[in-house]
VOGU-3710 file (C-alpha; in Angstrom, 3 decimals, decimal comma):
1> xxxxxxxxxx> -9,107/-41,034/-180,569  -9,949/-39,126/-177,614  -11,592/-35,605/-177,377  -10,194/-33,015/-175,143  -13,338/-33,029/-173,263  -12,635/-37,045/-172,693  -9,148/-36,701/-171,797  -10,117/-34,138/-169,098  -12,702/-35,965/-167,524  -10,660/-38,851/-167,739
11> xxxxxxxxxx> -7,925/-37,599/-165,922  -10,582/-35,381/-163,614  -11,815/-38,389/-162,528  -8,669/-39,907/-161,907  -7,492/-37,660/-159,874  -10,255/-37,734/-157,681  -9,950/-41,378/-157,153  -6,147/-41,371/-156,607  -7,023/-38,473/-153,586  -9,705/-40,793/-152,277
21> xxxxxxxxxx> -8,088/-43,722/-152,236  -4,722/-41,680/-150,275  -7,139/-40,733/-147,712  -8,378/-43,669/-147,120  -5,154/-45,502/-146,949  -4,019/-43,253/-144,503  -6,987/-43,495/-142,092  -6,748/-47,222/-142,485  -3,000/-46,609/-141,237  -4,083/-44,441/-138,449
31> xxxxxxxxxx> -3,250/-41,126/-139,523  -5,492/-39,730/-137,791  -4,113/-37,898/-134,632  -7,567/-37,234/-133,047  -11,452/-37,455/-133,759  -11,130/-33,862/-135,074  -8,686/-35,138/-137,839  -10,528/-38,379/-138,459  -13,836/-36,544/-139,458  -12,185/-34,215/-141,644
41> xxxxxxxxxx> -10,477/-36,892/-143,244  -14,103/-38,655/-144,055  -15,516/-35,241/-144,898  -13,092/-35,341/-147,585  -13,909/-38,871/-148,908  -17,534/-37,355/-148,767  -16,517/-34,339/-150,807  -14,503/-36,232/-153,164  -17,161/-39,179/-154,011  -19,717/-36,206/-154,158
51> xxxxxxxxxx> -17,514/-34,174/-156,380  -17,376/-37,858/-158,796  -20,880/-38,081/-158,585  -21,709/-34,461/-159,675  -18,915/-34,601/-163,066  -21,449/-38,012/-164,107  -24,421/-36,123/-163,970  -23,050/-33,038/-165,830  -21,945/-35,266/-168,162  -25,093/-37,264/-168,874
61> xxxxxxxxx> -26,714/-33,824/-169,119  -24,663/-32,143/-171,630  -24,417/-35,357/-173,559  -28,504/-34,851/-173,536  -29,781/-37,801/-171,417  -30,868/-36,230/-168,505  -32,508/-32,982/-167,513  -31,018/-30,541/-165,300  -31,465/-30,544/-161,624
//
């Protein structure tokens, strides 16, 4: 069975993927109306995968395996 903290970072992370992967599908479409639009778009992939990659390492340090930054 699942802990609350699991379920939340479960669906955290799930979340974040299901934005990333909308963006991403709609640049591929060409969403983007102009350069402007197209870099926010990525800056928001960026966020996103940085915002992924932050939750692991909070994780892995209050699950003890890693020191803090």
């Amino acid at each position: 069975m699942l802990t609350t903290k699991d379920r939340l970072v479960h669906e955290y992370k799930k979340l974040i993927r299901e934005e990333y992967i909308r963006i991403q599908e709609n640049l591929a479409s060409g969403s983007a109306m102009d350069y402007s639009q197209y870099r926010q778009q990525v800056g928001r992939i960026q966020g996103l995968a940085e915002a992924l990659e932050l939750l692991e390492a909070a994780l892995r340090i209050s699950d003890g395996n890693e020191r803090g930054i």
